[in-house]
C-alpha positions as CSV (number, residue, x, y, z in Angstrom):
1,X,31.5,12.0,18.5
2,X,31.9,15.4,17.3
3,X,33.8,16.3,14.3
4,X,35.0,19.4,12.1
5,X,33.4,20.9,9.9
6,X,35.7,20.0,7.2
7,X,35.1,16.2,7.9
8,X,31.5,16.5,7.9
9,X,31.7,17.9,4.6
10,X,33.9,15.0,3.0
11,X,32.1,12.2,4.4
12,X,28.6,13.5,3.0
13,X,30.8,14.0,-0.5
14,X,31.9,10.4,-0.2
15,X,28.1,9.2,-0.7
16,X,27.5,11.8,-3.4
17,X,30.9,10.2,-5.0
18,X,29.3,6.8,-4.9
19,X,26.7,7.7,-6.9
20,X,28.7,9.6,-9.4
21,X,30.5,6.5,-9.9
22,X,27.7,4.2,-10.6
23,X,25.0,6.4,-12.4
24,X,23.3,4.5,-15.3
25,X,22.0,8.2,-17.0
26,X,23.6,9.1,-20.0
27,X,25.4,11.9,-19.5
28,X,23.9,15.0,-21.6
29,X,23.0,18.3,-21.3
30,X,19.8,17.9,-20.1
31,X,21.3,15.6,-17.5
32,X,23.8,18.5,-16.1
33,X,20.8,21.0,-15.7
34,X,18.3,18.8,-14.5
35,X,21.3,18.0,-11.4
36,X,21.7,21.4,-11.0
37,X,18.2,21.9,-10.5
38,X,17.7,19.2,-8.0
39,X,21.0,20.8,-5.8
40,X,19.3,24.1,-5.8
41,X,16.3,22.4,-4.4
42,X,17.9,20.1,-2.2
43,X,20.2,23.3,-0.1
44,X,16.7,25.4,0.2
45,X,15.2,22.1,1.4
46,X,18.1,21.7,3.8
47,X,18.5,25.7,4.8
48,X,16.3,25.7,7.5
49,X,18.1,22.8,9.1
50,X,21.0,25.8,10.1
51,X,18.0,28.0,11.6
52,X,17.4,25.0,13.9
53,X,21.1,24.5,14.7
54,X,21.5,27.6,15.7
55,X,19.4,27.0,18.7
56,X,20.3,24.4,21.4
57,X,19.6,20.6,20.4
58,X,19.7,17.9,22.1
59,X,21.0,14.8,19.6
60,X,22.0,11.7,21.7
61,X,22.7,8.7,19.4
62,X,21.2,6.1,21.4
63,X,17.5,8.1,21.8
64,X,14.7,6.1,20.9
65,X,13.1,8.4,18.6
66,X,16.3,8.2,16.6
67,X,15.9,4.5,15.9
68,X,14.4,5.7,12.5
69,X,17.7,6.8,11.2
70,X,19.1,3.6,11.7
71,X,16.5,2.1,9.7
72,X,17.4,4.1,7.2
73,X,21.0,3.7,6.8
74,X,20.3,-0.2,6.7
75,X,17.6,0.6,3.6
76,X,20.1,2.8,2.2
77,X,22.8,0.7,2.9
78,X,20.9,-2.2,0.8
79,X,20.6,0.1,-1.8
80,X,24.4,0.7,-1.9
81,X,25.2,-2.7,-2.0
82,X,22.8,-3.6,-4.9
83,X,24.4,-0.5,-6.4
84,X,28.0,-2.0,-6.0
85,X,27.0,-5.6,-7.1
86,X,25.3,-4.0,-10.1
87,X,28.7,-2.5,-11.2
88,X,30.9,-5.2,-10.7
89,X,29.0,-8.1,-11.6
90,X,26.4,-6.6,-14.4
91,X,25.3,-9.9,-15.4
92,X,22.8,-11.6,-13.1
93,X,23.7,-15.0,-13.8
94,X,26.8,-14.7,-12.0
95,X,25.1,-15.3,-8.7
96,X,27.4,-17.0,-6.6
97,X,30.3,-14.6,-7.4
98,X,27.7,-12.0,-6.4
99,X,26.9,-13.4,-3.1
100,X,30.8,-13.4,-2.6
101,X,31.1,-9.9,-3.1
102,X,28.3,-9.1,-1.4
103,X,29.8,-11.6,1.8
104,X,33.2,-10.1,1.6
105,X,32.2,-6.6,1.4
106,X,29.8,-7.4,4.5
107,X,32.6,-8.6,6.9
108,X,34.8,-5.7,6.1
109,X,32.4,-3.3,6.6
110,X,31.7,-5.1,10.5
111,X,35.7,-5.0,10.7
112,X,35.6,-0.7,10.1
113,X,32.6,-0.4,11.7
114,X,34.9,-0.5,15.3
115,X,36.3,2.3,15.0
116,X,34.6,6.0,16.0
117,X,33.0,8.2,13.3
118,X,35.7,10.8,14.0
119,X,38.2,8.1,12.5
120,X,36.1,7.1,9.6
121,X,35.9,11.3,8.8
122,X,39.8,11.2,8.7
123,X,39.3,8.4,6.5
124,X,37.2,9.9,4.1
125,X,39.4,12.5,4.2
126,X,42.1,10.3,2.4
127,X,39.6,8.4,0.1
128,X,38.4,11.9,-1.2
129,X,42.1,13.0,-1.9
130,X,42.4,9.6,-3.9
131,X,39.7,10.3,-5.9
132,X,40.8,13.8,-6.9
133,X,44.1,12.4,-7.9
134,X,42.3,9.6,-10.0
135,X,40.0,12.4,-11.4
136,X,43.2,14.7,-12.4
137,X,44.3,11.3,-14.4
138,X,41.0,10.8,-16.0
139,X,40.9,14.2,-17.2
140,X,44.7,13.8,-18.2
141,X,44.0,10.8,-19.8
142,X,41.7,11.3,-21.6
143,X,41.7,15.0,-22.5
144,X,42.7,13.9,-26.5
145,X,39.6,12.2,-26.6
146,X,37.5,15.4,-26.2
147,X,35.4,16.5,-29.1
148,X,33.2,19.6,-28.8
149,X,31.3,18.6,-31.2
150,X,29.9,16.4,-29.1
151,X,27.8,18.3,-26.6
152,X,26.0,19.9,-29.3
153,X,25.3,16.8,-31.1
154,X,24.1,14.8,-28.3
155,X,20.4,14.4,-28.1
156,X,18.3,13.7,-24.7
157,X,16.0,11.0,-24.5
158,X,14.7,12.4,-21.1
159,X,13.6,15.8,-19.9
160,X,15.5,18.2,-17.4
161,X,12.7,17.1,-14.9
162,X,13.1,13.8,-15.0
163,X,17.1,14.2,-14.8
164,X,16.1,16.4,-11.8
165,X,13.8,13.5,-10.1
166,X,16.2,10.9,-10.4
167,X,18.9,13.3,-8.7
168,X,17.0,13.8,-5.7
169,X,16.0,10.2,-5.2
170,X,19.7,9.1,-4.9
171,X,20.7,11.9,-2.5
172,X,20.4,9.9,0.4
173,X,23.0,11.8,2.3
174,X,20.5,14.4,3.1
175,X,19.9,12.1,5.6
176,X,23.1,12.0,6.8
177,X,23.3,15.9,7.1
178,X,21.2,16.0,9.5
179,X,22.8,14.1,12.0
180,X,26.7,15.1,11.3
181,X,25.7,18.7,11.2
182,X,24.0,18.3,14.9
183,X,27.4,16.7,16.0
184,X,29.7,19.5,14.2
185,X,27.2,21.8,14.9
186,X,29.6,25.2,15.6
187,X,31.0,25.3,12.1
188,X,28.0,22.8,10.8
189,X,27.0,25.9,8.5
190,X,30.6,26.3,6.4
191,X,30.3,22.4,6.1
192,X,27.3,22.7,4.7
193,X,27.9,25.4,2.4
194,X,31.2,23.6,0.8
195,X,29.2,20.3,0.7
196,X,26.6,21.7,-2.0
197,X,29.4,24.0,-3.5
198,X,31.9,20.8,-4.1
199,X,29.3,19.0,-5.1
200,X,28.1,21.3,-7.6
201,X,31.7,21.4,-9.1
202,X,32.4,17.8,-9.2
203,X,29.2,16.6,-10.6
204,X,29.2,19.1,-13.5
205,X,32.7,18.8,-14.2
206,X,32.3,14.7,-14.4
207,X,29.0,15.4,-16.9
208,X,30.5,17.5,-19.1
209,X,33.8,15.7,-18.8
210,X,31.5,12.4,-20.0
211,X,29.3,14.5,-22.7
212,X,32.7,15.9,-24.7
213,X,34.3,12.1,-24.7
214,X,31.4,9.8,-25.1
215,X,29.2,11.8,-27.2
216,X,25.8,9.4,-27.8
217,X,27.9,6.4,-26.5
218,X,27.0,7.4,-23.4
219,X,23.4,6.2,-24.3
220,X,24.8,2.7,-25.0
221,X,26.5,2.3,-21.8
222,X,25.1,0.7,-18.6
223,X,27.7,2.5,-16.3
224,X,28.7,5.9,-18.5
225,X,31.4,7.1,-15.8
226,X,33.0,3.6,-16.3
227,X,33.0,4.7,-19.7
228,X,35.2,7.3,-19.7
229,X,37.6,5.1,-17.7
230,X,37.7,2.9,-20.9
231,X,38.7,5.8,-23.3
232,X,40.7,7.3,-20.7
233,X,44.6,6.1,-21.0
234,X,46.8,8.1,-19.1
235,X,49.9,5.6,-19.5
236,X,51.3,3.9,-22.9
237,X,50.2,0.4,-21.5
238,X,47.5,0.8,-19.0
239,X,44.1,2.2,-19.2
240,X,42.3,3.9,-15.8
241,X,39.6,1.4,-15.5
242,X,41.5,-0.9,-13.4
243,X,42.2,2.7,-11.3
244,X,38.3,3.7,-10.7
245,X,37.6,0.2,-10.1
246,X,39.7,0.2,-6.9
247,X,38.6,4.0,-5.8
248,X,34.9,2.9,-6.4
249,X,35.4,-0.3,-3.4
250,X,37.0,2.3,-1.3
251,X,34.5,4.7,-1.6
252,X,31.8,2.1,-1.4
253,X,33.5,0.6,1.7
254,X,33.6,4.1,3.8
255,X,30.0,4.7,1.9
256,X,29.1,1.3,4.0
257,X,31.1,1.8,7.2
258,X,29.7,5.3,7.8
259,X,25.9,3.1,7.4
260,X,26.7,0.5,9.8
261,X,28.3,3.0,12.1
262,X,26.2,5.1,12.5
263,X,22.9,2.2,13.1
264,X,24.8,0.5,15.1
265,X,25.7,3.4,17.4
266,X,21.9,4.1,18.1
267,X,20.7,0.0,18.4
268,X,23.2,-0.8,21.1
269,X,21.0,0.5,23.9
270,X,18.5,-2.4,22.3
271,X,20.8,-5.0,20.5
272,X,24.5,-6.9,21.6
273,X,26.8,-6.3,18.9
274,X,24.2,-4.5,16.4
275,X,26.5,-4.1,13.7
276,X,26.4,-7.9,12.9
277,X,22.6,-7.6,12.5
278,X,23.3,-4.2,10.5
279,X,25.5,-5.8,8.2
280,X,23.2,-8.8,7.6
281,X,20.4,-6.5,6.9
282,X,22.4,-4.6,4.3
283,X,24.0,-7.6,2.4
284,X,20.7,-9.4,2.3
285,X,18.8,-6.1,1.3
286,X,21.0,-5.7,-1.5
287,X,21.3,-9.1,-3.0
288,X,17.1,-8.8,-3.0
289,X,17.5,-6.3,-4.6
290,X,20.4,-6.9,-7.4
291,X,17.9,-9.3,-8.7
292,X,14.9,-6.8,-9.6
293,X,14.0,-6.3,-13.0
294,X,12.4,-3.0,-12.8
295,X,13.7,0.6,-11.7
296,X,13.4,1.4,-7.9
297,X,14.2,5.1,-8.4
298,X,10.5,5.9,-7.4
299,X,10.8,4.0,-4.3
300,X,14.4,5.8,-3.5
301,X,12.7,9.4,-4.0
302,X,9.8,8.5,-1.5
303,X,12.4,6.9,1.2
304,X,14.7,10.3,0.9
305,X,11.4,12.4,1.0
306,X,10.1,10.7,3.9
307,X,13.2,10.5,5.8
308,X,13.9,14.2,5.2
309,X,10.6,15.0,6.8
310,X,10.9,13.1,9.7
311,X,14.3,14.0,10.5
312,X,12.9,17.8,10.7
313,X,10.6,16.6,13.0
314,X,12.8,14.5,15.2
315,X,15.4,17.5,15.2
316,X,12.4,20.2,16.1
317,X,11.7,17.8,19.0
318,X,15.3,17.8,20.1
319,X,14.9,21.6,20.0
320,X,12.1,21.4,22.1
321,X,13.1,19.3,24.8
322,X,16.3,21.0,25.4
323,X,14.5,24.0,25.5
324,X,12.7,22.8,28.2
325,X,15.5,20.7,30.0
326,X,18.6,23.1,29.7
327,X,20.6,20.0,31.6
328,X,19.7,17.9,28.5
329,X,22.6,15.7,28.2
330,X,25.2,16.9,25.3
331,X,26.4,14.4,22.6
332,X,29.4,12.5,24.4
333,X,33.1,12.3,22.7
């Protein structure tokens, strides 16, 4: 399954895009340095991941020592899926329309989740394009609602830090990097590169976007990007919420696919049909979790720390053993 660098790029964008969507921080200064921060920390984190590419690696899906990715893309995936339920049905009572969702967006993901990762990254490919055409309108639209007043009158309630922390807990695509860069691999490093820089853009651009329209609205607003949506009206009779609210389940349902994909590529040596189990896990994770009270950011920055670390390790193995065993089996189409 290898793909190009270019695909790569969008489909780790895709997951950043997700959570762009659905943040619940109020979008302020303080919130566009303390991102900032965390994406400079986050690429020298990731740097020496091109050091180890550049030597041979042996990355074979079905390994055994790679069964810990696939438990994270079904932890993650929960997460998304609470994420998604969170957005479109913010009232908890609404429980059975919920599970629905939650049921529905399950069986699609198993339906996409039979086609090969090189299809989903032409996929992504198109979702991404749709979202940049949505974006031009939600500038468009609501460009006559910008006040500059606004950035200099909005006060944070939280520290650049803090911003920073919370940042880095959602980047689960970090993750992610790791594998699709060892199955791009001979371009993996201008992938990379235009990853963090496209990121960089888009984020910024969507906070300061936010901070000139909403001004300390965005304070009072569960889902601020959603927000802009509401003040953005691009057409005499139609706001863009209805817009975003169709690009969010695509981007959610690639965000998904690419999950279930990708764990149920390395369980089939150990499970029939893993991507029904893989789904299950998800939907059931994420429902759990839609009904928590309290914030689970602290949980989501040990997961992505922890998973970081032992993805170094597992890909410093795979160096290793090909090292040793220069007929090590290469990553099959």
């Amino acid at each position: 399954m290898k793909l190009s660098y270019g695909q790569m790029c969008i489909i780790v964008l895709i997951y950043r895009i997700f959570i762009i969507m659905s943040a619940t921080e109020p979008y302020c200064a303080a919130w566009m340095a303390g991102s900032a921060l965390s994406l400079g920390v986050q690429f020298l984190i990731m740097l020496p991941l091109l050091s180890i590419l550049k030597r041979p690696v042996e990355f074979e899906f079905r390994g055994k020592k790679n069964i810990i990715f696939s438990v994270f893309f079904i932890i993650w995936g929960a997460v998304t899926f609470r994420k998604f339920i969170s957005v479109m049905h913010p009232d908890q009572r609404s429980s059975a329309s919920a599970l629905i969702s939650i049921l529905l967006l399950a069986a699609v993901c198993i339906y996409c989740s039979g086609v090969t990762l090189r299809a989903a990254g032409r996929c992504s490919v198109i979702v991404f394009g749709i979202f940049i055409f949505s974006l031009a309108v939600l500038v468009l639209g609501s460009y006559s609602g910008i006040k500059a007043d606004n950035f200099s009158h909005v006060s944070d309630t939280k520290g650049i830090i803090s911003y920073a922390v919370r940042d880095f807990a959602q980047s689960g695509e970090l993750v992610l990097l790791f594998i699709l860069c060892a199955l791009t691999r001979e371009k993996a490093a201008k992938g990379f590169n235009l990853y963090f820089l496209i990121r960089l853009i888009i984020t910024q651009a969507t906070a300061l976007l936010g901070t000139l329209v909403l001004g300390r609205l965005s304070y009072h607003l569960e889902f601020p990007f959603f927000g802009i949506c509401s003040f953005s009206q691009p057409f005499d009779v139609q706001r863009s919420d209805a817009l975003f609210v169709i690009v969010f389940s695509m981007v959610c349902i690639v965000n998904l696919t690419i999950n279930t994909l990708i764990s149920s590529e390395i369980l089939k040596n150990f499970i029939k049909k893993p991507q029904y189990l893989t789904a299950l896990l998800m939907a059931a994770g994420g429902y759990i979790l839609y009904f928590l009270s309290y914030d689970t950011i602290i949980i989501e920055f040990v997961l992505v720390a922890v998973f970081i670390a032992a993805s170094y390790i597992i890909m410093a193995a795979g160096t290793s053993e090909t090292t040793n065993h220069p007929e090590a089996k290469k990553v099959q189409e």
